[in-house]
C-alpha positions as CSV (number, residue, x, y, z in Angstrom):
1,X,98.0,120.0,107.0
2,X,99.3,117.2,108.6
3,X,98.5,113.3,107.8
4,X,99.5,110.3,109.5
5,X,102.2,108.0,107.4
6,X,103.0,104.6,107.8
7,X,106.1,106.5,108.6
8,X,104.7,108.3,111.6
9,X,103.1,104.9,112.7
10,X,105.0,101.8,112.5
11,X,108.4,101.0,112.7
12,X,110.7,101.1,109.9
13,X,110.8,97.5,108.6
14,X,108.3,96.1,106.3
15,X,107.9,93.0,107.8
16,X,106.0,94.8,110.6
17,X,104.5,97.3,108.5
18,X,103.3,94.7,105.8
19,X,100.5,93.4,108.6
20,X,98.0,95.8,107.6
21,X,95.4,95.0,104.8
22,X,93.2,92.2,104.4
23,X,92.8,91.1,101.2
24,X,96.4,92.1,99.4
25,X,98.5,89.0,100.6
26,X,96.0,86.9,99.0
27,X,95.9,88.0,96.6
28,X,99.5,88.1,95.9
29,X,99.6,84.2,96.9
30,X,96.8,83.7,93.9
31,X,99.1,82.4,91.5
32,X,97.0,84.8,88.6
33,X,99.4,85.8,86.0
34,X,100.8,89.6,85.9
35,X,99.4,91.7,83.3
36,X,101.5,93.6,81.3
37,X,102.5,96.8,83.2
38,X,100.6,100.3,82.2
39,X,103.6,103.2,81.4
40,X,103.0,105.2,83.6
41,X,105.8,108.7,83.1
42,X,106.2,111.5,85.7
43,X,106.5,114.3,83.5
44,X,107.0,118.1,82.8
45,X,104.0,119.9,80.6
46,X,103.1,123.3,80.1
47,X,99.7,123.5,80.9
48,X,96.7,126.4,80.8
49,X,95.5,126.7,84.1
50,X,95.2,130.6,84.6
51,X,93.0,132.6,82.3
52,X,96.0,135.0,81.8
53,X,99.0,132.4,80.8
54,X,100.4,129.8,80.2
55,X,101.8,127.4,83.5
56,X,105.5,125.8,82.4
57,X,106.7,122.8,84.2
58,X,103.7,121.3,85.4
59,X,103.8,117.8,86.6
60,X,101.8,115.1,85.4
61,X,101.6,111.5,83.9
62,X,101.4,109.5,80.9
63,X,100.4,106.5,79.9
64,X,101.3,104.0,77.3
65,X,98.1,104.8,75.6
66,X,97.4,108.5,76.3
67,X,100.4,111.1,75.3
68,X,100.7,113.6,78.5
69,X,99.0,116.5,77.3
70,X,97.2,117.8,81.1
71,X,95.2,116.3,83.7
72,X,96.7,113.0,85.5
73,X,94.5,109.7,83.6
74,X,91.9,108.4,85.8
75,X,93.4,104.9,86.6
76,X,90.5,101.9,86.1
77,X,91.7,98.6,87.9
78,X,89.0,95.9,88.5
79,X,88.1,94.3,91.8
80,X,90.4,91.0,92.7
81,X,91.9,91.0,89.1
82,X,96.2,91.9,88.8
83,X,97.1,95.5,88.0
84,X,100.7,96.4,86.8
85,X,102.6,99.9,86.4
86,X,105.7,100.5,85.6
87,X,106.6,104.3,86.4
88,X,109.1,105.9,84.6
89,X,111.0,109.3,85.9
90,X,111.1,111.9,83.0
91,X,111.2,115.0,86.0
92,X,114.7,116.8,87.9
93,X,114.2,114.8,90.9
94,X,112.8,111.8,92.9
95,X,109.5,110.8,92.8
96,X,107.1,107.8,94.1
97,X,103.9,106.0,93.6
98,X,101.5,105.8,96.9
99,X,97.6,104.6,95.9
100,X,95.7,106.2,98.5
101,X,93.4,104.3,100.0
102,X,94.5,100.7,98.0
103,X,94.8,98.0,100.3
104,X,97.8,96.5,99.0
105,X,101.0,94.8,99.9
106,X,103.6,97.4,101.8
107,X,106.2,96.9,98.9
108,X,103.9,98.4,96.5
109,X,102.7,101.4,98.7
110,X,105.1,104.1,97.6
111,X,106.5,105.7,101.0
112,X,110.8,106.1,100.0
113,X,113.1,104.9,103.0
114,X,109.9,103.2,104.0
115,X,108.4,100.8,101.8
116,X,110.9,101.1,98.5
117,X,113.6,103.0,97.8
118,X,113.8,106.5,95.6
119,X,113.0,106.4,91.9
120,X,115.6,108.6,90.5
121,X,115.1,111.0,87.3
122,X,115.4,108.1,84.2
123,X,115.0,105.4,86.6
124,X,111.9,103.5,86.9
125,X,110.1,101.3,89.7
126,X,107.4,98.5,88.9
127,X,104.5,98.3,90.7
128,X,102.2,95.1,90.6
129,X,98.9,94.7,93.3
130,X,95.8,93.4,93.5
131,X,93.3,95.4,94.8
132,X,90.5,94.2,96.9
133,X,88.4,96.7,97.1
134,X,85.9,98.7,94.8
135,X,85.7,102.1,95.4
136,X,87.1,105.2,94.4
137,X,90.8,106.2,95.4
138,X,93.5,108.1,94.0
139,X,97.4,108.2,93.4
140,X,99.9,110.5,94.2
141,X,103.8,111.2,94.8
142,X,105.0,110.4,98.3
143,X,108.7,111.7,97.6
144,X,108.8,116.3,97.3
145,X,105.5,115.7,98.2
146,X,103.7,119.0,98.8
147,X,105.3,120.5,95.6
148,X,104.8,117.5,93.8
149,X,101.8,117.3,94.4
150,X,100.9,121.0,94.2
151,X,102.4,121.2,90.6
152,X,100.1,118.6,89.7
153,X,100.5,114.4,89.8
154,X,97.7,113.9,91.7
155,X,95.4,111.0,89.5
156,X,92.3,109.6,90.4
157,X,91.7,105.4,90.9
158,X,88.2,103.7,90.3
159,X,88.6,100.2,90.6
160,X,85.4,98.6,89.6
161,X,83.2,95.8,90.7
162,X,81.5,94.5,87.8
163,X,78.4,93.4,89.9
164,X,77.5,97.0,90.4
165,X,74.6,98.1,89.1
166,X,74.6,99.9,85.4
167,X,74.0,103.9,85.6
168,X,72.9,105.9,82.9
169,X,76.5,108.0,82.7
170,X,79.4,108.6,84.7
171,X,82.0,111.4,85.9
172,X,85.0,111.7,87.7
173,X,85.9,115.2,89.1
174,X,89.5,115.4,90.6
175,X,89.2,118.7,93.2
176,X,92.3,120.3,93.3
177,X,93.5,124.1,93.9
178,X,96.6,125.7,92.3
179,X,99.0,128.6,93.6
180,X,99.6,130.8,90.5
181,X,100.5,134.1,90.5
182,X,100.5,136.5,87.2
183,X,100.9,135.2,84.1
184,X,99.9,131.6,85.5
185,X,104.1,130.6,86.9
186,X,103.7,129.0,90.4
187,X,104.3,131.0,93.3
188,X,105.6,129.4,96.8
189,X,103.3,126.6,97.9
190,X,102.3,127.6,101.1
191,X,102.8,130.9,103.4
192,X,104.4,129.8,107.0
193,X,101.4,132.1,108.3
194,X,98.9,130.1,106.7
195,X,100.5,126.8,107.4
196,X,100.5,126.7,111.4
197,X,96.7,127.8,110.8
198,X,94.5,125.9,108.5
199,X,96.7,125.7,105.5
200,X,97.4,127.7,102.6
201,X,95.0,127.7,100.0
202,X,95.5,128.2,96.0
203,X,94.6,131.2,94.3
204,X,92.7,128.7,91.4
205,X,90.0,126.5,92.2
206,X,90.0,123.4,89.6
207,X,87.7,120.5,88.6
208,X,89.5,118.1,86.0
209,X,92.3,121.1,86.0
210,X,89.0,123.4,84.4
211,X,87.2,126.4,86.4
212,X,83.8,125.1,86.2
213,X,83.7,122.5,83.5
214,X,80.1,121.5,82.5
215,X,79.2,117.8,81.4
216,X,76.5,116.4,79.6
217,X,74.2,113.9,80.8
218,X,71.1,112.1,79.5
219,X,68.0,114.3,80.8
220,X,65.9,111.9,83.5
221,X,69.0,109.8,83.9
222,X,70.9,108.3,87.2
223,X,74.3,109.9,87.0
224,X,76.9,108.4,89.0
225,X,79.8,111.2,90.0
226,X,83.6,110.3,91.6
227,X,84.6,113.0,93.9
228,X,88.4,113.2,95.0
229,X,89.9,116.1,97.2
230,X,93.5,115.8,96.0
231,X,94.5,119.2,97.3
232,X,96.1,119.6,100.7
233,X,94.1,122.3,102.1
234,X,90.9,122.6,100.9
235,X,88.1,121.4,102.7
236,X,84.7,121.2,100.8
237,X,80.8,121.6,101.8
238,X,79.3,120.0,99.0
239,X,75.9,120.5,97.8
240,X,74.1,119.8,94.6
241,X,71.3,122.3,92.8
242,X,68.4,121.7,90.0
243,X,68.0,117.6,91.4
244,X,68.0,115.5,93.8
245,X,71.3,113.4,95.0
246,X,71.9,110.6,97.2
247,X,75.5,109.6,98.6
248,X,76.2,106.1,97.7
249,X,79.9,105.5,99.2
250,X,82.3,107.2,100.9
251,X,86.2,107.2,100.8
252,X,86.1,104.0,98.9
253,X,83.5,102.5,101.2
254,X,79.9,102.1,100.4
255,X,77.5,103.8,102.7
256,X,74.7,101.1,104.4
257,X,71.9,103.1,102.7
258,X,72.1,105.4,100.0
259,X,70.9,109.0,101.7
260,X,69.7,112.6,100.5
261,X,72.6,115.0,99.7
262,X,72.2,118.1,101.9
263,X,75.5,119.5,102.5
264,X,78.6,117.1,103.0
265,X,81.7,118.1,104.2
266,X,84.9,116.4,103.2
267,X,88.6,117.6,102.9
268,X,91.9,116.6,102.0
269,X,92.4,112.9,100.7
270,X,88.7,112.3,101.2
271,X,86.5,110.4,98.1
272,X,82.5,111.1,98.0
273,X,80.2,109.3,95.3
274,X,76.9,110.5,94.2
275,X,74.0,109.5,92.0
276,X,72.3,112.5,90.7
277,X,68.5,112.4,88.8
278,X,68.9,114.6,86.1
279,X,66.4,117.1,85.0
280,X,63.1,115.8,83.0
281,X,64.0,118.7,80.1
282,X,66.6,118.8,77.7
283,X,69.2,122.2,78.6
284,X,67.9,121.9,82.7
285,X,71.3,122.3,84.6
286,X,72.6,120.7,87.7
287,X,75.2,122.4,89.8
288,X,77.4,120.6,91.8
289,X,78.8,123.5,94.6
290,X,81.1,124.4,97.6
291,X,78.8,126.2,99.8
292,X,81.4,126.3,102.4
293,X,82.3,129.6,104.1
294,X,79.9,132.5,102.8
295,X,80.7,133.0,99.1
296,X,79.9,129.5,97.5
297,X,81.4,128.7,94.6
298,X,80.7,126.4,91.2
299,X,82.4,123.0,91.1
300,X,80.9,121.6,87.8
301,X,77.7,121.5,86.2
302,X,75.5,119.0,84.4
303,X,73.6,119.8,81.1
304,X,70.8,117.2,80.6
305,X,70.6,116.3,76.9
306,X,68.0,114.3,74.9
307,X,64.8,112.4,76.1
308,X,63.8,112.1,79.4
309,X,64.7,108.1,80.7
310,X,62.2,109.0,83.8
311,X,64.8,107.0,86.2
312,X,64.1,107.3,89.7
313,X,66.5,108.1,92.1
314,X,64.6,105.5,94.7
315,X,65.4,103.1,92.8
316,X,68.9,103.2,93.6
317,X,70.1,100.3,95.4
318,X,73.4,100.3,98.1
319,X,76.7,99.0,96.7
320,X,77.6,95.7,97.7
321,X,80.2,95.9,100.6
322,X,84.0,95.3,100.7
323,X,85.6,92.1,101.9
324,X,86.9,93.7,105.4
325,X,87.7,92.5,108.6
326,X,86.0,93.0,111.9
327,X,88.4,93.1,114.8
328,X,88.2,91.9,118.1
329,X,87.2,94.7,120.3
330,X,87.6,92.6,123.8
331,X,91.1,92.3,122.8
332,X,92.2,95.2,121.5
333,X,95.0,97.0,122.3
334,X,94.7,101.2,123.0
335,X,96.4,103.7,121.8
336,X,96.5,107.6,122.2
337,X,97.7,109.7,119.2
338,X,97.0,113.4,120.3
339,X,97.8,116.2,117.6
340,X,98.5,119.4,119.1
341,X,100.6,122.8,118.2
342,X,104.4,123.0,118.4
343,X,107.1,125.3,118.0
344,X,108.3,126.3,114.7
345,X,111.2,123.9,113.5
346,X,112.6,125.5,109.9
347,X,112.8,123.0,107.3
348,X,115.5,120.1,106.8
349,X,117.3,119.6,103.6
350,X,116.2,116.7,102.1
351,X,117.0,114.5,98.7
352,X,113.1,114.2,98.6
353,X,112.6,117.7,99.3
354,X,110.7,118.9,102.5
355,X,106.9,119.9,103.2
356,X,108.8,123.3,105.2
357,X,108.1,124.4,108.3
358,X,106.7,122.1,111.4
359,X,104.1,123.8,112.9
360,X,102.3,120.4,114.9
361,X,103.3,117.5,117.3
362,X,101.8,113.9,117.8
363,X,102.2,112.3,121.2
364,X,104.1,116.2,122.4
365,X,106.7,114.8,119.4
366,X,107.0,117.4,116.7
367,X,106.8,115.8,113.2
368,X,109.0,117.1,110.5
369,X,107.1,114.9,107.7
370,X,109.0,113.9,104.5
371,X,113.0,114.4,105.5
372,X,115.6,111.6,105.4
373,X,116.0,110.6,108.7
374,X,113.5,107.8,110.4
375,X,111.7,108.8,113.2
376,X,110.7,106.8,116.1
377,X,107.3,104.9,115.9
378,X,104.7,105.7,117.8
379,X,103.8,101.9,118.6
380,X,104.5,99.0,117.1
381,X,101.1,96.5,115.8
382,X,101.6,92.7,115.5
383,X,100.0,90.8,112.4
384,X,96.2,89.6,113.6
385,X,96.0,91.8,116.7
386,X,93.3,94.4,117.1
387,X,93.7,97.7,117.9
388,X,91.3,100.9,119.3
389,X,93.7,104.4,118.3
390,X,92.3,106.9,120.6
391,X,93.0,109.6,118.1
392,X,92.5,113.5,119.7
393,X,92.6,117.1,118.1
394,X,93.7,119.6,120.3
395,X,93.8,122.5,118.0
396,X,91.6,124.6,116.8
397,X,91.9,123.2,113.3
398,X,90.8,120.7,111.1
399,X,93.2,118.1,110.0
400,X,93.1,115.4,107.6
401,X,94.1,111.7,109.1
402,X,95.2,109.2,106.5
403,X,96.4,105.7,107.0
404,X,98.2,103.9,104.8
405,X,97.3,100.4,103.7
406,X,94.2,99.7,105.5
407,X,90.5,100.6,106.1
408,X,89.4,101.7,109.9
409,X,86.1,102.5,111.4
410,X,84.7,105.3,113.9
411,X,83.8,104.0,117.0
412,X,82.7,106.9,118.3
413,X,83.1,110.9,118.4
414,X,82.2,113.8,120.4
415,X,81.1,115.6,117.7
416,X,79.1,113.3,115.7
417,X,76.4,110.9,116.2
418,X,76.3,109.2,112.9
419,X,79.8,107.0,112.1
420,X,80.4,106.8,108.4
421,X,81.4,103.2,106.9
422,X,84.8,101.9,107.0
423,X,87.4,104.8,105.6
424,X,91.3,105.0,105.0
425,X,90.9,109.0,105.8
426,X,89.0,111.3,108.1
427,X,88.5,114.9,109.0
428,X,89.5,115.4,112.4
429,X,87.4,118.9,113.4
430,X,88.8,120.8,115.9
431,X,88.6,119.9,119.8
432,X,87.1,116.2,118.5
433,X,88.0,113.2,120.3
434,X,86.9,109.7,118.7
435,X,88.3,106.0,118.6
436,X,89.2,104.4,115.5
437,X,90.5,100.7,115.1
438,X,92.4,99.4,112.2
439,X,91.5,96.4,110.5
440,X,94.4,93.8,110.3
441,X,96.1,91.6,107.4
442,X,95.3,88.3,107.9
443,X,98.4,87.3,106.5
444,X,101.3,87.2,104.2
């Protein structure tokens, strides 16, 4: 499925596409010290993700305190406080760092030929940000990128706000499928029929790289749960079973007022986080599931343990909101970005590799995604302008919309009546038609 890259979007230069993210130049001008960088090493493990083998040569990182032994870390940053990572390449070929959803200067955002330059095998790059933002977000390769990504280095980010209020336990679930075939060796990522569709889905559903991991949590406790989609299909209805659940932010963005889970949808790039009441009695479960389609599935499930703490899940309060900037809607600037079918283009060599096939167009312009040569942008934004992207889906497919660097908000939509908060990532359903604006740098 397609996304939109700063690639797709702005023109090639990062002085133009440095304008877009309130809070990072700031914080760059602070004058707070660097920390010293995290190791962070793209690397080869063999890993046990099948029930019937062994996977070689899956990807993933290490840190300078954790040994790579499976799952990428979960990355904990703080709000407004310097982060630093140096990423080293132990793989066979290029890679990059992008942190979805960080607003963060355009020299730190990972996109190769846009914002830095290839980190070759035994090179390394350092990254240094400041993000200002709480939420939940994630990190992943933006160089090979669907095989990259499908062989593993996809990490999960929770940058913290240390006013938030203190929950009885906490888990982070990175979603992710897998294509293995026999024996657990990777088979071909996608299948060109699936592709120019709704995308090709693995053939093993993960939580934390586990089928149905279960977690203990204190019985009668508020449980607050991270939810990443880092796959690049998979779209999830998610529901929870055996206790109530409210939705307290979504896609690093807390919601107005906390409200009931029912069923949620979310897809590709997309964050959700919950507080779940746990059962009263010690061994009552909670399942968190994808009831999507007609055979739902098990995600992960909760095992309350010891006596009951009789929390309350009224009692939970919303998350203080992020420092982010209202445009000027009398001003603004419109601009049409309609995705629809195209002809089949084979894929381009690459030295980054190539996500295959082209099976969509933006603006009647197919888009080959991660290949060598620049492509025209579709528009060019000034620094402190406003602008309304009238963004249409005129296929009969879901796609996930992703914008690098900054946070934008639903104006409106034909096909919902409730706008979520501020978001770096959408769903667009099929045949829906909405206005989006992003929010603007204010400077650098």
């Amino acid at each position: 499925m397609p996304t939109i890259s700063r690639r797709t979007l702005l023109k090639g230069s990062a002085a133009t596409a440095a304008s877009f993210s309130l809070g990072a130049g700031l914080a760059a001008r602070s004058g707070t010290a660097a920390p010293s960088p995290l190791l962070l090493k793209a690397q080869f493990i063999d890993a046990r993700l099948a029930a019937d083998g062994v996977t070689p040569k899956v990807m993933t990182y290490g840190t300078s305190d954790v040994a790579a032994r499976g799952m990428p870390p979960v990355l904990r940053m703080k709000k407004g406080e310097p982060f630093a990572a140096r990423l080293m390449n132990a793989l066979d070929e290029p890679t990059t760092v992008h942190w979805h959803g960080l607003r963060i200067v355009n020299a730190m955002d990972g996109v190769p030929e846009m914002t830095q330059s290839y980190v070759y095998s035994g090179d390394g790059f350092d990254y240094a940000f400041t993000p200002p933002d709480a939420g939940t977000f994630w990190y992943h390769p933006h160089c090979n990128t669907l095989t990259q990504m499908g062989h593993g280095l996809t990490g999960v980010i929770v940058v913290e706000d240390p006013d938030d209020p203190v929950f009885d336990a906490e888990i982070v679930l990175n979603l992710r499928d897998w294509r293995l075939g026999e024996g657990g060796a990777f088979i071909a990522p996608f299948k060109p029929r699936d592709a120019a569709r709704g995308g090709t889905y693995g053939t093993i559903r993960t939580a934390n790289w586990q089928q149905e991991p279960a977690y203990d949590a204190p019985s009668g406790g508020l449980v607050r749960i991270r939810i990443a989609a880092t796959d690049v299909t998979r779209i999830y209805t998610l529901g929870v079973e055996g206790g109530p659940a409210v939705v307290v932010a979504l896609d690093g963005n807390p919601v107005e007022t906390p409200f009931r889970l029912e069923r949620l949808d979310f897809g590709p790039g997309q964050r959700v986080e919950l507080v779940v009441r746990m059962p009263d009695v010690e061994g009552a479960v909670i399942t968190l599931g994808n009831f999507r389609g007609s055979n739902p599935w098990t995600i992960a499930t909760l095992r309350a343990t010891g006596t009951s703490l009789k929390r309350d899940v009224r009692d939970v309060k919303p998350l203080a909101a992020n420092p982010i900037a209202e445009p000027d809607l009398s001003t603004a600037e419109r601009i049409p970005l309609d995705f629809t079918a195209t002809a089949e283009h084979a894929p381009a060599p690459s030295i980054c590799g190539t996500i295959g096939y082209t099976f969509w167009a933006i603006n009647k312009v197919p888009w080959p995604g991660d290949t060598p040569d620049p492509v025209a942008p579709l528009s060019e934004l000034k620094l402190g302008r406003s602008y309304v992207l009238q963004v249409r889906n005129r296929t009969p497919h879901a796609h996930p919309i992703h914008l690098h660097g900054l946070s934008f908000r639903i104006l409106n939509s034909n096909k919902r009546t409730v706008m979520p908060p501020p978001t770096d990532t959408i769903l667009l359903l099929p045949d829906r038609a909405g206005g989006t604006w992003p929010r603007c740098r204010q400077s650098r």
